[in-house]
Every structure is written in C-alpha cells, then in structure tokens.
C-alpha positions as CSV (number, residue, x, y, z in Angstrom):
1,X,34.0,0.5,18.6
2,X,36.0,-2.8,19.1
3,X,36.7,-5.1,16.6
4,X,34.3,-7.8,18.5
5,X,31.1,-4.7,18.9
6,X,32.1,-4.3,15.1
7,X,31.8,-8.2,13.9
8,X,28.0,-8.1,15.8
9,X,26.8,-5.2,13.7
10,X,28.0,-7.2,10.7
11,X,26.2,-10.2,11.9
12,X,23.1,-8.4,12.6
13,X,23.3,-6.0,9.2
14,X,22.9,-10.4,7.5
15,X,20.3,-10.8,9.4
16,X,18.5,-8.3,8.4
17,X,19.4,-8.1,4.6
18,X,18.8,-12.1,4.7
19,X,15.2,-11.9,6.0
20,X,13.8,-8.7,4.0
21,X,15.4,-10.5,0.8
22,X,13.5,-13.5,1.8
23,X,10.0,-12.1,2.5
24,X,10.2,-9.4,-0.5
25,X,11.1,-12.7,-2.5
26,X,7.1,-13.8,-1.3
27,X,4.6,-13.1,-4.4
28,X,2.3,-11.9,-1.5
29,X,4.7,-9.3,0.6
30,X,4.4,-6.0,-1.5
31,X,6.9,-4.3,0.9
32,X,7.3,-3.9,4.6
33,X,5.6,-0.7,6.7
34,X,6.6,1.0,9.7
35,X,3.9,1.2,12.6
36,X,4.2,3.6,15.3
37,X,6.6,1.7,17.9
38,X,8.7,0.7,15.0
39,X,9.0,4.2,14.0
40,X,9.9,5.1,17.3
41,X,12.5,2.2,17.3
42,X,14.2,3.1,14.3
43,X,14.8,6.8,15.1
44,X,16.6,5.2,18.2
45,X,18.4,3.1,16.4
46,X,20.1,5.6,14.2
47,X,20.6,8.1,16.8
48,X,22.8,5.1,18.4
49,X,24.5,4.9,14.9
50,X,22.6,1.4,14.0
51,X,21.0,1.3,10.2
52,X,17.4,1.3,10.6
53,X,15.4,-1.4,8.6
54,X,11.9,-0.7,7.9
55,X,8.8,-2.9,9.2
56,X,11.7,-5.4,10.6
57,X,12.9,-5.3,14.0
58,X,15.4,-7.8,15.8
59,X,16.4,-7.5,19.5
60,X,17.0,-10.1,21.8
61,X,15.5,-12.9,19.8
62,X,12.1,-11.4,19.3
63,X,11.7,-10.3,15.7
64,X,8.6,-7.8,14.6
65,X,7.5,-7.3,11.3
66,X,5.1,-5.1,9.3
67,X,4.2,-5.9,6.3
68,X,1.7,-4.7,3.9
69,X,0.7,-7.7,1.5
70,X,-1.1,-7.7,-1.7
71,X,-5.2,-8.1,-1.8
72,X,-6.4,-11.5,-2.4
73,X,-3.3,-14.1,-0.6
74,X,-4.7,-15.7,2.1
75,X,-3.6,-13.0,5.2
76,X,-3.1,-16.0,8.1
77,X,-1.5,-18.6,5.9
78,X,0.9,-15.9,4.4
79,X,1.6,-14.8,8.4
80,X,2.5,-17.9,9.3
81,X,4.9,-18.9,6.3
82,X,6.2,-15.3,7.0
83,X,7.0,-16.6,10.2
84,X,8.2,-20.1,9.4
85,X,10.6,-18.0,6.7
86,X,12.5,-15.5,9.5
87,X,12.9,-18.6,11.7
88,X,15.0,-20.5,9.0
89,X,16.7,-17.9,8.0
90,X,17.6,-16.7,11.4
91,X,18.0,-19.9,12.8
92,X,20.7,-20.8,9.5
93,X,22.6,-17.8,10.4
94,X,22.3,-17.0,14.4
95,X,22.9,-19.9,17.2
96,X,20.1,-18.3,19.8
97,X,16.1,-19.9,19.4
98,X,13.8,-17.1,18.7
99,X,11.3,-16.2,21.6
100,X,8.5,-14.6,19.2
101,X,7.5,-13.5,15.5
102,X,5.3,-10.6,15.7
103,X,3.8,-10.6,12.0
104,X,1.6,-7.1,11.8
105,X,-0.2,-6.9,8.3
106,X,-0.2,-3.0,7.9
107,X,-2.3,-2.7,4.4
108,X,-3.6,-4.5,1.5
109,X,-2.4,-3.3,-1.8
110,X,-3.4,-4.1,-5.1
C-alpha cells in the first residue's frame, strides 16, 4: 500500500469515527444496525482489508445509515437532524458535497 492509498484509509477511518461519535452522542440513536446490503457490504469490505463500521456506509459521497432509535423521539425529525449531523461533519472534514443520506430506522428500543 502507498503512502498516499495509506493517508485515504486514515481520512476515511475520521470519517467514520467522527459521524458514529456524533449520532451515538443523539439522546434518540440507541446504536446503529446492520440491514442486509450493509451486511453484505461490510463482509466485502474486510475481505479487501478495510474495517467494517456497522449501520454506516460511505462510498463515493453517498453515506447509508441504520439506526435503531429509542421509542417515543419523533422518527422523521430525528432522520432529518441525523442527516443534517453527517453532512457537517463530513462536510468539516472531506472537500467533496455529498450526493445522498440514506437514514434507515431499523428498530425501536426502549
């Protein structure tokens, strides 16, 4: 791996730790899920040697998200401040606009 292929993985791995610190910081995210296409996407990832993140996915400015959130926050204003959240903190740390924010709300917990 070159130094530059290297540097990437780093900036991603902030990405990443910078947006699940973020949400888990939300009183309303309990913790994030994996559906079935992220699942499939992870076990790629690692196979490639990339660390996997659960329910968060980031490639070529599209970002998907599951989330399970606790039961009584309001599930579309929570989505969209979920949203609003990863764009700021993507947008402080990468120079590229985002092209979508898939929120999926797996469960409600208690």
């Amino acid at each position: 791996m070159s130094g530059e292929e290297a540097e990437k993985k780093r900036s991603e791995e902030v990405v990443y730790q910078k947006i699940e610190e973020a949400l888990l910081a939300m009183p309303e995210v309990s913790h994030f899920t994996a559906d079935g296409f992220q699942y499939l996407m992870q076990g790629i990832s690692q196979a490639f040697g990339f660390k996997a993140h659960r329910g968060l996915w980031i490639r070529r400015v599209k970002v998907a998200i599951s989330v399970a959130l606790h039961k009584g926050c309001q599930v579309q204003e929570t989505a969209r401040y979920i949203q609003m959240v990863v764009k700021n903190v993507f947008s402080s740390l990468r120079r590229e606009d985002i092209e979508s924010i898939d929120v999926t709300i797996t469960e409600m917990v208690e």
